[in-house]
Structures are given as structure tokens and as C-alpha cells.
C-alpha positions as CSV (number, residue, x, y, z in Angstrom):
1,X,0.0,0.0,0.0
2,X,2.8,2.5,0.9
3,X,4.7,2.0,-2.5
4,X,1.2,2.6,-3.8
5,X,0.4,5.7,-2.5
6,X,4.3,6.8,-3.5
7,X,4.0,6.2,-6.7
8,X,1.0,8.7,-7.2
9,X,2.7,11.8,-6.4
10,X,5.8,10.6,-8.8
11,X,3.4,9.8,-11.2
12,X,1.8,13.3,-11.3
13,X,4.9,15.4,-10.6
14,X,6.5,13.9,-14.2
15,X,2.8,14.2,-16.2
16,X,2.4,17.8,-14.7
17,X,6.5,18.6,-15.4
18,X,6.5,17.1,-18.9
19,X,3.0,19.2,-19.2
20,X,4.4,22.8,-18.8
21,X,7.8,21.7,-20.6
22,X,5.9,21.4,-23.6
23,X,3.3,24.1,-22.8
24,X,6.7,26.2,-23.0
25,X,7.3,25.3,-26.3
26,X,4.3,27.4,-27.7
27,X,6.4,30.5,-27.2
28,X,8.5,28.9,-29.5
29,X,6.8,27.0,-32.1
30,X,5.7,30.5,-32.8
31,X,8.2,32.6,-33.3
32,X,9.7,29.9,-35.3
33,X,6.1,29.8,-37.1
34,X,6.3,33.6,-37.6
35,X,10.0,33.9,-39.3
36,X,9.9,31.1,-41.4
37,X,5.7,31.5,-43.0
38,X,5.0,35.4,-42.7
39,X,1.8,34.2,-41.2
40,X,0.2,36.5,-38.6
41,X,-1.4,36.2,-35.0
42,X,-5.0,35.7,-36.1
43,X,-3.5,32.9,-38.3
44,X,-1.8,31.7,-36.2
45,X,-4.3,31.1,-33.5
46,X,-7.0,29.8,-36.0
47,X,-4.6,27.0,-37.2
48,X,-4.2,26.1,-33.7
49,X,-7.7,25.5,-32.7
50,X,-8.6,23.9,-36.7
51,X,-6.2,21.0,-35.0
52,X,-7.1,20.9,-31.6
53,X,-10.9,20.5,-31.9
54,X,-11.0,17.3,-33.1
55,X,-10.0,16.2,-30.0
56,X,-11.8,18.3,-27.7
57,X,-15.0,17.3,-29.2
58,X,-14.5,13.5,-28.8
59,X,-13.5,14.8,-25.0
60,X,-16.8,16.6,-24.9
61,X,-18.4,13.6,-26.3
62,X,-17.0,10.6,-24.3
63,X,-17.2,12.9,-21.2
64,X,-21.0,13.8,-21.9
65,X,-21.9,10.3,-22.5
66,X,-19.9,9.2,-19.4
67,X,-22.7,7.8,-16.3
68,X,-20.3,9.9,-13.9
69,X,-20.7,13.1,-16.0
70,X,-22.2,16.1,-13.7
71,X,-24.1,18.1,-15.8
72,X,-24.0,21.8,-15.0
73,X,-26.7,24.3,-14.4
74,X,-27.2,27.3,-17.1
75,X,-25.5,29.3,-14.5
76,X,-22.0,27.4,-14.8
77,X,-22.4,26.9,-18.5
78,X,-22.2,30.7,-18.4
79,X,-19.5,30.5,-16.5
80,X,-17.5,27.7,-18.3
81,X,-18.8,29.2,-22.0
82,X,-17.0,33.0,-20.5
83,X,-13.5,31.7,-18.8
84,X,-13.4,29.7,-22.5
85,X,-13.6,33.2,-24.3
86,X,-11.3,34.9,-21.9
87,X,-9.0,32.2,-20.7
88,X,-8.2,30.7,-24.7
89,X,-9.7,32.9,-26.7
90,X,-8.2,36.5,-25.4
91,X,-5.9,35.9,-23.6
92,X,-4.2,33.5,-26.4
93,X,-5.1,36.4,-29.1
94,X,-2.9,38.7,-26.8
95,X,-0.5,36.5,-26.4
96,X,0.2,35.7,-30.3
97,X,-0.1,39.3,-31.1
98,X,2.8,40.2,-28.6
99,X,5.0,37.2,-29.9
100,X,5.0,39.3,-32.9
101,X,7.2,42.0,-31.2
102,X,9.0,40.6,-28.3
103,X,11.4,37.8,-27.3
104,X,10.1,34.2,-26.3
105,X,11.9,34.4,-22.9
106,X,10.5,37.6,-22.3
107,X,6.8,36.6,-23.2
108,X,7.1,33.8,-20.7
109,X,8.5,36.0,-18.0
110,X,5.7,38.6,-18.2
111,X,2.9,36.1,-18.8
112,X,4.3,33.9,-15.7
113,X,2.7,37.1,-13.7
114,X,-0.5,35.1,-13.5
115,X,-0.6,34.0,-10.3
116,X,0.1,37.0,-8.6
117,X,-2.5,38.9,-10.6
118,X,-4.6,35.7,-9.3
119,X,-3.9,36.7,-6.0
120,X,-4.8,39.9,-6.2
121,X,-7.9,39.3,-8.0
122,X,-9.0,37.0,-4.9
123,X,-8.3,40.1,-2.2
124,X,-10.3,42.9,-4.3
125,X,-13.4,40.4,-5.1
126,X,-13.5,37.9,-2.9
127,X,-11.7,39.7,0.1
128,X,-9.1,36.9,0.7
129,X,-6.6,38.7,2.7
130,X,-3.1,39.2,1.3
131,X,-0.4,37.6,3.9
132,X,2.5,39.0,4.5
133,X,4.5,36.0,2.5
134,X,1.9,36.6,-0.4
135,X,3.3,40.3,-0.1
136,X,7.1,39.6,0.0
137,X,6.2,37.0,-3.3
138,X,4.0,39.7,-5.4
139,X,7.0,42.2,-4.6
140,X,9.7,39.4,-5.6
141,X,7.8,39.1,-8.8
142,X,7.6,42.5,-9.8
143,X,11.0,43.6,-9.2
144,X,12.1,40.0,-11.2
145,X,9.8,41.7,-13.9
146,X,11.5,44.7,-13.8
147,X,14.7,44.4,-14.2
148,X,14.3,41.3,-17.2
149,X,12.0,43.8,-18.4
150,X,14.6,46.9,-18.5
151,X,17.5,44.7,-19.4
152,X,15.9,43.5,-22.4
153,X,14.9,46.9,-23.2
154,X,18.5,47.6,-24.0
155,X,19.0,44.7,-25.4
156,X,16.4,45.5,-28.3
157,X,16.2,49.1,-28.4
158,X,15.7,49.3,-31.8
159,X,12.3,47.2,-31.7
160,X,10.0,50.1,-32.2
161,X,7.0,47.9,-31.0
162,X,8.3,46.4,-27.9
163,X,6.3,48.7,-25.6
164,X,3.0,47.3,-27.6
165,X,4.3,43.7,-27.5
166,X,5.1,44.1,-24.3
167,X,1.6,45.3,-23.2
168,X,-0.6,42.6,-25.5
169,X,1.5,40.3,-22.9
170,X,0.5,42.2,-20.2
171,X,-2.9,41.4,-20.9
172,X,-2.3,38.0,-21.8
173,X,-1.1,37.8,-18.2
174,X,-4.3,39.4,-16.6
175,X,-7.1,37.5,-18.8
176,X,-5.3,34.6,-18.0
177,X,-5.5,35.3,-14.1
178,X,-9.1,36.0,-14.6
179,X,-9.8,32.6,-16.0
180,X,-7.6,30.7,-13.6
181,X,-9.6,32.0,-10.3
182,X,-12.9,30.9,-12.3
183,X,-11.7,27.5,-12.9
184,X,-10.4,27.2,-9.2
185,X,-13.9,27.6,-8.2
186,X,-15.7,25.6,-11.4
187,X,-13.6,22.8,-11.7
188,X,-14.3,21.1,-8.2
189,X,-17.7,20.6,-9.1
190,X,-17.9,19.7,-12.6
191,X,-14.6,18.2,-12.7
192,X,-11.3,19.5,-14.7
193,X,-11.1,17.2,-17.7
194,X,-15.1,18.3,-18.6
195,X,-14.2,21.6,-17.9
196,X,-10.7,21.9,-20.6
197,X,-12.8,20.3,-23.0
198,X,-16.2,22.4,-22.9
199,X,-13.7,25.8,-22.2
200,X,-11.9,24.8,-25.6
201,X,-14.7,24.3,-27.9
202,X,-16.0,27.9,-26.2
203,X,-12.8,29.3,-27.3
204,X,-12.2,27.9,-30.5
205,X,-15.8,29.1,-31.2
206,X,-14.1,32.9,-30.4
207,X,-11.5,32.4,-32.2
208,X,-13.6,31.1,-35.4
209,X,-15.7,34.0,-35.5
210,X,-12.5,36.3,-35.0
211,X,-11.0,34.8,-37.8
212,X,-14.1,34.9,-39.9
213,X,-14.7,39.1,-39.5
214,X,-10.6,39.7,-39.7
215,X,-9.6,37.5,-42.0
216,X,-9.8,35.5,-45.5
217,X,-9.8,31.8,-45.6
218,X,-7.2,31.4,-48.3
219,X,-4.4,32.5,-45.6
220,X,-4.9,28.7,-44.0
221,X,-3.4,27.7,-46.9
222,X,-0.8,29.3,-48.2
223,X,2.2,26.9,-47.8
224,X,5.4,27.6,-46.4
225,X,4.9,24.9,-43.6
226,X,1.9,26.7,-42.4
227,X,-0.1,23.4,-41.4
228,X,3.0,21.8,-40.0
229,X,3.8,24.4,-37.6
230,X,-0.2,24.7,-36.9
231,X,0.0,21.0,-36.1
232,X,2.7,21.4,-33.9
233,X,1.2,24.1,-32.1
234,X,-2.4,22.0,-31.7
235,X,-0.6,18.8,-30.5
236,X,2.4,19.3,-28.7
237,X,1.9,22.6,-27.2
238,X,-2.4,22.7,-26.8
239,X,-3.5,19.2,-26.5
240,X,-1.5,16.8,-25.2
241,X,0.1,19.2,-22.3
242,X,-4.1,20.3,-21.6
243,X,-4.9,17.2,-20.6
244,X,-1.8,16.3,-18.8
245,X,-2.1,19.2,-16.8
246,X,-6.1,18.3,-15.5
247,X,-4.6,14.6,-15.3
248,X,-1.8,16.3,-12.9
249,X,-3.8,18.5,-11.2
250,X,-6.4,15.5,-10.3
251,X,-3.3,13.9,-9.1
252,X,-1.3,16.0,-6.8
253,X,-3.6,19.0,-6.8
254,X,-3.6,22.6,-8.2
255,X,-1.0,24.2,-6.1
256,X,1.8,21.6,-6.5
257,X,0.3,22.0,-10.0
258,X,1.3,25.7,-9.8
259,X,4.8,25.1,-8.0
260,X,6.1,22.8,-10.8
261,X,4.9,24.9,-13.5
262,X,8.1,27.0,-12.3
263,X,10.0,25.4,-14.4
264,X,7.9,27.2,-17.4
265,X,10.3,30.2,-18.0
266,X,13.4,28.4,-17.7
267,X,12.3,26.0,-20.2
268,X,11.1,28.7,-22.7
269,X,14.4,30.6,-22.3
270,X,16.8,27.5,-22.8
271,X,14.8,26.7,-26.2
272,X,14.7,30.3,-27.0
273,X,18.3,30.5,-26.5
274,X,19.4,27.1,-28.4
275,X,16.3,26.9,-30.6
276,X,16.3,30.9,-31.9
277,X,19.3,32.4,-31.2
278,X,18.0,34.7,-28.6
279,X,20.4,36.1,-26.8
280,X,20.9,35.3,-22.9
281,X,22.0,38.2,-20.6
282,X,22.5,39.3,-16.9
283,X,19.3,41.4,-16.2
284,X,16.9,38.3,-17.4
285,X,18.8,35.1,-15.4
286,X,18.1,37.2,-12.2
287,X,14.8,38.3,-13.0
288,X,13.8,34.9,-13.7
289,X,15.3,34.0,-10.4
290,X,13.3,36.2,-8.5
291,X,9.9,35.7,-10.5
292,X,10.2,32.3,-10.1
293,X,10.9,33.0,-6.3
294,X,7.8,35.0,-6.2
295,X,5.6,32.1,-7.5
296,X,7.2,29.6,-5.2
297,X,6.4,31.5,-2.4
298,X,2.8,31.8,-3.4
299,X,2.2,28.4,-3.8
300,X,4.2,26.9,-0.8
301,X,2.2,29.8,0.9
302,X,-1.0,28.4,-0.7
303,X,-0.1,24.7,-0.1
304,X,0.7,25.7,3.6
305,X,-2.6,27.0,4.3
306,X,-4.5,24.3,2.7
307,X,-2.8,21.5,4.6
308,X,-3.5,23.7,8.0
């Protein structure tokens, strides 16, 4: 029984490591996506959800069909149909648009600000006091964002939309935060693997009729590798790691969830820096240090409290 209940936790520490390593390949897949087709963000994006809804319909399918499926109320459709619009659908839109503009390592670094936007969202809505280790994290963060931030600054000076990438990230980061204190409270009840599926389809949906208004259809194909690097982006960096991550989450629960996915900027900035040539520097090692400080203390913080 002990080697039993050992083997869980190992279990869901690799799925949920192996999950944000290839989460942080998005980032790159991108960029690489963007230099070598000329395709834009909108493109982009589209691509990505044309090969990821396959799956997330048989999801939605097998999971609706399932005798333990919970079905929700209209009330938490609503919900789940909204966090899918800003969780995947805007916040991913800001996202690519930025990757247009700034460096992959950079993008992770600002978007990892999630949590502690999370935090704060939970103190000015739901009136969840801020501790004072919450406090010394959220100020950890932000100076780690700052100084990456400033150092990079000079490192591509003459990127006249770096202020605009940097913001679409911004965002990115704060859309994202929105969406992950609605799941926290959504995906208890209805259960997480339901809830990426249905949030998804609600996205994709977005992102459709985005595409639709914005767009012309003959952009999906017009060579270059287009597809491929669409593929890559569906499989390797949307579905497979989505899943994962619920699997892991079910497994060793959200805020060891959180903890690992620490290793998210470090992994983007090692591919960045083998993968695209971007260049490494002092200013973004020890911001990364002490973002990645911030969000450790949040979640050993959060992880302390549930325990207690």
C-alpha cells in the first residue's frame, strides 16, 4: 500500500512537469512559425484551434456520455462558455499578437505574472486577505519583472513595437488570471477534464468567428509549412500538455500543480536561446530568479494553508 500511494505523487509530478515543458514550447513554435511563414497572430491562433478541436470534441463527447458526467446548471455553462472566451480565446489572441514584437523568454516571463495577478484578484473580489508571504512573493515578482524587463529593453532598443508587445502580454497575463480563479472555483464541481474540453470548444468558437470578421480563408493555406507548424502548435503545445495538466492537477492537486509549473520560463528561455538564437544576458537570469521566487512563495504559501 505504501509503494502505492508513492507512486501517485511521482506519477503526477512527471505528467504535470512534462505538461508545462511542452506548454513552454508554444512560445517557441511561434516565433519559429512567424519567421519562417509570414503568417500573422490571427492565423496563427486559428490554425491552432482547426487541429485541436477534433479532440476536444470526442472529450466533450465521451465525457457527456460518461454515467459519472455532472451536468451543470445554465448558471455554470455561463461561467465555463465565458473563462473559454477569456481564458483561450483572449488571452491566447494577446498572447500571439505580442509574440510578434518581443522575445520568447520575455513573453514567458511577463505572462508567468499570473498568479500574482490571481492573488490579487482574490483580495479585491472575494476579500481573501493578502499575507505577508503573499506580499514579500508579489514584490519578488515584480522587481524580477522589472529588471528582465529593462534589461531586455536595452538589449532591443531598436524594436519600435516592444512597448505594444510588451503590453498585449501584459494582458495576456491578466485575462489569464481571470480565467484561472474561475476554474479554481468551477472545476471542483464539474470536474477539470469536462471543464478543458467544454472551455476549448468555447474558445475555439471565439476564435472562429474572429478569424471569420478579420480574415480570409485562403491564408490557411498558403504553404510555407503553415499546417505543420499549426499541427505542432495544436498537438504538442495545446492538447497533449491540456490534458496532462487536469490529469496532474487530479493527481497531486492545483498548487503543486502551480509550484512545478516553475519550471515554465526556464524552459522557454533555454529553447529560446538554443532553438532561436536569442540572446541570454545578466538582467533576465536574475529576474527569472526572482519571478520564479515570487511564485514559489505563493504556492508553498498556498499549499501551507490548505494543509493547516
Amino acid at each position: 500500500m505504501n509503494n502505492r500511494n508513492n507512486e501517485v505523487p511521482i506519477a503526477g509530478f512527471i505528467i504535470t512537469l512534462v505538461a508545462a515543458i511542452l506548454f513552454s514550447t508554444k512560445a517557441i513554435i511561434i516565433k519559429l512559425a512567424f519567421a519562417a511563414t509570414g503568417a500573422n497572430a490571427v492565423t496563427m491562433i486559428t490554425l491552432r484551434m482547426i487541429f485541436s478541436l477534433p479532440f476536444y470534441i470526442a472529450a466533450a463527447f465521451f465525457i457527456s456520455n460518461n454515467k459519472e458526467n455532472i451536468r451543470m446548471t445554465n448558471k455554470q455553462w455561463m461561467l465555463v462558455l465565458g473563462l473559454g472566451l477569456i481564458g483561450y480565446y483572449m488571452s491566447s489572441m494577446f498572447d500571439f499578437i505580442g509574440l510578434q514584437y518581443v522575445s520568447a523568454g520575455l513573453e514567458r516571463l511577463i505572462l508567468f505574472l499570473y498568479p500574482t495577478f490571481a492573488v490579487l484578484i482574490n483580495a479585491g473580489v472575494y476579500k481573501q486577505k493578502i499575507s505577508r508571504v503573499q506580499s514579500i512573493a508579489l514584490t519578488l515578482t515584480y522587481a524580477g519583472i522589472a529588471i528582465a524587463f529593462f534589461g531586455e529593453l536595452q538589449v532591443d532598443n531598436n524594436n519600435p513595437n516592444f512597448l505594444w508587445g510588451s503590453f498585449m502580454i501584459f494582458l495576456c497575463a491578466v485575462t489569464f488570471s481571470v480565467y484561472m480563479v474561475g476554474s479554481g472555483r468551477i472545476i471542483p464541481i464539474i470536474g477539470s477534464a469536462k471543464f478543458t474540453a467544454y472551455v476549448m470548444l468555447a474558445a475555439t468558437v471565439g476564435v472562429f468567428v474572429h478569424f471569420a470578421v478579420t480574415s480570409n480563408v485562403s491564408t490557411l493555406a498558403s504553404g510555407n509549412g503553415l499546417w505543420f507548424y499549426g499541427i505542432l502548435l495544436a498537438i504538442v503545445a495545446t492538447v497533449i500538455p491540456s490534458f496532462m495538466m487536469s490529469n496532474g492537477m487530479k493527481r497531486i492537486g492545483s498548487n503543486n500543480v502551480a509550484i512545478i509549473n516553475s519550471i515554465g520560463p526556464v524552459s522557454t528561455i533555454l529553447q529560446a536561446h538554443f532553438l532561436l538564437e536569442e540572446k541570454m544576458f545578466a538582467a533576465q537570469v536574475v529576474g527569472t530568479l526572482l519571478v520564479m521566487a515570487g511564485v514559489l512563495l505563493i504556492g508553498w504559501k498556498s499549499r501551507t494553508t490548505a494543509v493547516l
